[in-house]
Structures are given as structure tokens and as C-alpha cells.
N, C-alpha and C positions, 0 to 999 in steps of 0.2 A: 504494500500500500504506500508505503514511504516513498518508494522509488519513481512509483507512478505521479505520485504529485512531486515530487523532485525533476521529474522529465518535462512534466508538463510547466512547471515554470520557466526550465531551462528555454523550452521550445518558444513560450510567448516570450520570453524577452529576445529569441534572436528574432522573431517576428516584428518585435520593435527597434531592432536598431535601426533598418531604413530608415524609418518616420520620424527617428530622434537626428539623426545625421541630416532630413528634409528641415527640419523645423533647427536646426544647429543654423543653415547655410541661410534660411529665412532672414535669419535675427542679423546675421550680418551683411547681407543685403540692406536692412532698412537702418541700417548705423548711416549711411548715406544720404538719408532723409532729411531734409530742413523741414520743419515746419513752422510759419509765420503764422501770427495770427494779425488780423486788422486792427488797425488803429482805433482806440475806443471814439467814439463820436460826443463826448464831454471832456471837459477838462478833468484833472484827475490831482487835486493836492493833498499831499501827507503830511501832518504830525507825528512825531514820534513824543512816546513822555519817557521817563527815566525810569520808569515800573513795569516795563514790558511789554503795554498795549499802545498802541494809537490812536487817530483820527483819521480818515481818509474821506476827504470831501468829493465829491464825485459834482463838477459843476456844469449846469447846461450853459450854454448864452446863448441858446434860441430855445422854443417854446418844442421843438421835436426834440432836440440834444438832452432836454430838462428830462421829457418821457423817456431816452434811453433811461439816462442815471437813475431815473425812481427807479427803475424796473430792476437796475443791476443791482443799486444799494437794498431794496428789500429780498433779493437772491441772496445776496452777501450777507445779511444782518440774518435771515432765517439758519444759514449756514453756520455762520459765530452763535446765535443763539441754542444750539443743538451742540456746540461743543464739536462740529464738523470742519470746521474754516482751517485753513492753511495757516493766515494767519492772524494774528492778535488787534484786527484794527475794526474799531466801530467804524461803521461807513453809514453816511449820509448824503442824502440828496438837497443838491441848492439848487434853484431855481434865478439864473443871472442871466434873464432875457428880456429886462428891463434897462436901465440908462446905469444898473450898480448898484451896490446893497450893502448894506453891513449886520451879519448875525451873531449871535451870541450862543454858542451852543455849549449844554453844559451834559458834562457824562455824570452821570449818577450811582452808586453801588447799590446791591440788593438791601440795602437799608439806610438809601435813600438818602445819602450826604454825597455831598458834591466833592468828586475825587478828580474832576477838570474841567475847567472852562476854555473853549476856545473861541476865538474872534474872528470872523471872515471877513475881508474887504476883498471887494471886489468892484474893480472898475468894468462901465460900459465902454461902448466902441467898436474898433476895427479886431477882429480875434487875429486877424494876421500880424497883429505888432508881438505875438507871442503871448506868455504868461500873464494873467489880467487878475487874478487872486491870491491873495496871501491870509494865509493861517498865521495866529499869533496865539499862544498858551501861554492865559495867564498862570502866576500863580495861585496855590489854593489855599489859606490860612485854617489850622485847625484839620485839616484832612491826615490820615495817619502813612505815614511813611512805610516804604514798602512794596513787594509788586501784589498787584489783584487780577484776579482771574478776570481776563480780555470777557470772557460769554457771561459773566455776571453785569458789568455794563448794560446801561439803557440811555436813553438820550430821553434826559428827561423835560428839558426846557430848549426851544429856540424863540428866541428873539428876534425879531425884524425890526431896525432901524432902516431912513432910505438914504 
């Protein structure tokens, strides 16, 4: 009995060297591969803070650009909320398809104290002179020192000034 299931494993695995030596020359074949992906169609600015998460602003300056960004930032924000995200950064969607704006946006921990505020300006205009937004992190008084879990974050408050 031994020997028979002895042989017969013997026998599938020379049955599978082809298919492993097929699927070997595959792999290096697609080493040669580029793949690009498209340029996003919003602007895209990051904060970093010193506790291991970030902000990542995802900005339209037209009124379709804007509908990209929501759509991307609540992919992203369901993905970091699940503890699934690559990486550690609350993502928001600004809406800069007006003359400029300035927001106030504050991250919040699961109990509800403001662990960062950030600031966005953003000029209107020509998008071809380049970059038109700037993130600035204030700091936070009374906030406790230390990194906090990026999927515990919310965005709890945005402000709109014009």
C-alpha cells in the first residue's frame, strides 16, 4: 500500500514539472513589463505629522476633477477605515472650482480630541502655473504625544472660509 501511494506521488509530481518550468519562464517574461498608471485628474497634496499618519488632500479645481476626488477619497477612507489601506493617511476631498478657498480641517481620535488641525489654501486660476495648494499643520496644545492608529482617525470638523 505504501508503495503505491509512494509511486503515485512520485508520478504527479513528474506530471508537474512541465507546468512548473511553463509558469517559471511566464514570470520572467513579465519582469519586462512597465506598467503606468494615468495621471490622477485632481491635485493631490500630502501632510505628513510626526506620529505616523497623515493628511492627503485630494483637490478638484473644476467641478468634474472635484467628483473624481470624492469618489477616490471615500475609496480610500473606507479602505483606512477597515484597517485595509497601504497607507496611514486620512484622505479628503476639497472642492477648489471656485476663485480659492481656505479650510480648516481637523483629525479627531476615537474619543474625540483633536490630535490635528490642518489648513488649506488654495489659490484660483490658471492650473497650468503648477501647484495652487498648500497644507499647513498647525500645532495641537494638550493633544498627547505619541503615534495613533492612522484607521482610528475621522475628520471631524471642516471649515470653509472664502
Amino acid at each position: 500500500m505504501k508503495h503505491t501511494i509512494v509511486a503515485a506521488i512520485v508520478t504527479f509530481g513528474f506530471a508537474c514539472v512541465p507546468s512548473i518550468s511553463a509558469a517559471q519562464d511566464q514570470t520572467t517574461e513579465l519582469q519586462d513589463v512597465t506598467v503606468t498608471g494615468l495621471p490622477a485628474p485632481y491635485g493631490v497634496y500630502v501632510v505628513d505629522f510626526d506620529t505616523g499618519y497623515g493628511l492627503k488632500a485630494l483637490v478638484g479645481h473644476t467641478h468634474r476633477q472635484y467628483m473624481h476626488a470624492q469618489r477616490a477619497a471615500a475609496a480610500a477612507e473606507a479602505m483606512r477605515k477597515r484597517g485595509l489601506a497601504m497607507s496611514p493617511y486620512v484622505t479628503v476631498a476639497i472642492d477648489n472650482s471656485g476663485s480659492g478657498l481656505a479650510k480648516q480641517i481637523q483629525l479627531m481620535d476615537a474619543g474625540w480630541n483633536t490630535v490635528a488641525i490642518v489648513n488649506v489654501y488654495c489659490k484660483g486660476g490658471d492650473p497650468s502655473r503648477g501647484r495652487r495648494c498648500k497644507l499647513v499643520s498647525v500645532p495641537v496644545s494638550g493633544s498627547a504625544p505619541g503615534p495613533r492608529m492612522a484607521s482610528t482617525l475621522s475628520v471631524a470638523a471642516v471649515d470653509e472660509g472664502g
